[in-house]
C-alpha positions as CSV (number, residue, x, y, z in Angstrom):
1,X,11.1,-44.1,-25.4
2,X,14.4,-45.6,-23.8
3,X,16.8,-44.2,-21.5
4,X,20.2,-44.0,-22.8
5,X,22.5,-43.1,-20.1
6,X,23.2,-40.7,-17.6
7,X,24.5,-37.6,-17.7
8,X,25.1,-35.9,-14.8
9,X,24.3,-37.1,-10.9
10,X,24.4,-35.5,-7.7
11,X,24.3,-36.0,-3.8
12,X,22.3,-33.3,-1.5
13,X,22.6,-33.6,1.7
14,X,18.8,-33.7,2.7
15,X,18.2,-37.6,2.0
16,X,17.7,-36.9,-2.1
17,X,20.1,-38.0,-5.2
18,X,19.4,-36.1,-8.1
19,X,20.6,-37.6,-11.6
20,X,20.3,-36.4,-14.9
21,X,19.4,-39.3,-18.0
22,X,19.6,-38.5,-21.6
23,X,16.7,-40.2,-23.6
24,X,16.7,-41.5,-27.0
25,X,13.8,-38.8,-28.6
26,X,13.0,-35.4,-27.6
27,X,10.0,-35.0,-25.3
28,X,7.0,-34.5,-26.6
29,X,3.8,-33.3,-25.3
30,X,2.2,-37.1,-25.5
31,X,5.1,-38.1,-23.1
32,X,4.6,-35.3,-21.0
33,X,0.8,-36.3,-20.9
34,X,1.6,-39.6,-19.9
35,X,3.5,-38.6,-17.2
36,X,0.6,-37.3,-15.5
37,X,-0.8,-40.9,-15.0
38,X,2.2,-41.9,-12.4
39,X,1.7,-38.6,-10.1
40,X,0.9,-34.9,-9.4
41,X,2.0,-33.4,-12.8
42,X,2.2,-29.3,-13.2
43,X,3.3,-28.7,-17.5
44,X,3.8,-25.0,-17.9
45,X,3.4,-24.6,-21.5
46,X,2.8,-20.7,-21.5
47,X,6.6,-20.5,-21.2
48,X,9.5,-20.0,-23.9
49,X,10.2,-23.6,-22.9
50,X,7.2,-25.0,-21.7
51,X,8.6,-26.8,-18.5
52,X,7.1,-30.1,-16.9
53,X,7.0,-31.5,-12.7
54,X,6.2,-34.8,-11.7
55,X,5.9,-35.6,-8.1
56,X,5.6,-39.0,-7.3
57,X,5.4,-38.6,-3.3
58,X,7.8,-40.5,-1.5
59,X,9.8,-41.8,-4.8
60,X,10.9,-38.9,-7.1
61,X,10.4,-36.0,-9.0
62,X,10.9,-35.7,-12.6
63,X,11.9,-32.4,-14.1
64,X,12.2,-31.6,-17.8
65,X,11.2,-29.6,-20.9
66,X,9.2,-30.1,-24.2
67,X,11.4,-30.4,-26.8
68,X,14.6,-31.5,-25.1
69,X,15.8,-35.4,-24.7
70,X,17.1,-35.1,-21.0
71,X,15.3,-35.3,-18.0
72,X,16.1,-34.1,-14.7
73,X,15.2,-37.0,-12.0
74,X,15.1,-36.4,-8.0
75,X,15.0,-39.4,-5.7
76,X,14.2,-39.9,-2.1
77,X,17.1,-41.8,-0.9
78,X,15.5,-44.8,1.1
79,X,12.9,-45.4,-1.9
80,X,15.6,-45.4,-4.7
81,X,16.3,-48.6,-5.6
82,X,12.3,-48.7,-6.2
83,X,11.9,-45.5,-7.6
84,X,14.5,-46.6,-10.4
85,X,12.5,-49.7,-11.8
86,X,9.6,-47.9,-11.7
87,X,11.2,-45.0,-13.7
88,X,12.3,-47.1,-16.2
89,X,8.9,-48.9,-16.4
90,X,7.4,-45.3,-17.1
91,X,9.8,-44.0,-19.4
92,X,9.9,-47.4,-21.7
93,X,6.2,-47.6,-21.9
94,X,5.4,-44.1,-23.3
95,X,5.7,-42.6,-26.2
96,X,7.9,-39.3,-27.2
């Protein structure tokens, strides 16, 4: 799976950037899965749209649904520049 771009970004005012990255597949349950290898992972897939958390303390968290192709990604400010190779490693090494 590759990231293709971003769609959306934000700045809170508590130390964290949130951004938004469109991917090139939908998210699959193997992806999800993967996920789980890199931090605390909580997949609710009782829901309508089962819904996925990764915490990765002191990086990120990574929010996002099975099914959809974007992915929801909040970073700790002073770990960002980190945080962002290591999401890309994640991302590229999985599949959908």
């Amino acid at each position: 799976m590759k990231i293709l771009g971003e769609v959306a970004s934000d700045d809170c005012f508590d130390g964290e950037l949130i951004r938004e990255y469109r991917l090139d597949s939908e998210i699959g349950k193997a992806f999800i899965e993967h996920l789980g290898d890199f931090g605390t992972l909580k997949y609710l897939s009782h829901l309508t749209h089962p819904f996925f958390r990764l915490d990765r303390a002191g990086m990120f968290t990574i929010k996002g649904v099975l099914g959809w192709d974007t992915i929801k990604v909040v970073y700790r400010k002073e770990t960002m520049e980190e945080a962002e190779k290591l999401l890309s490693k994640i991302i590229e090494g999985s599949d959908p």
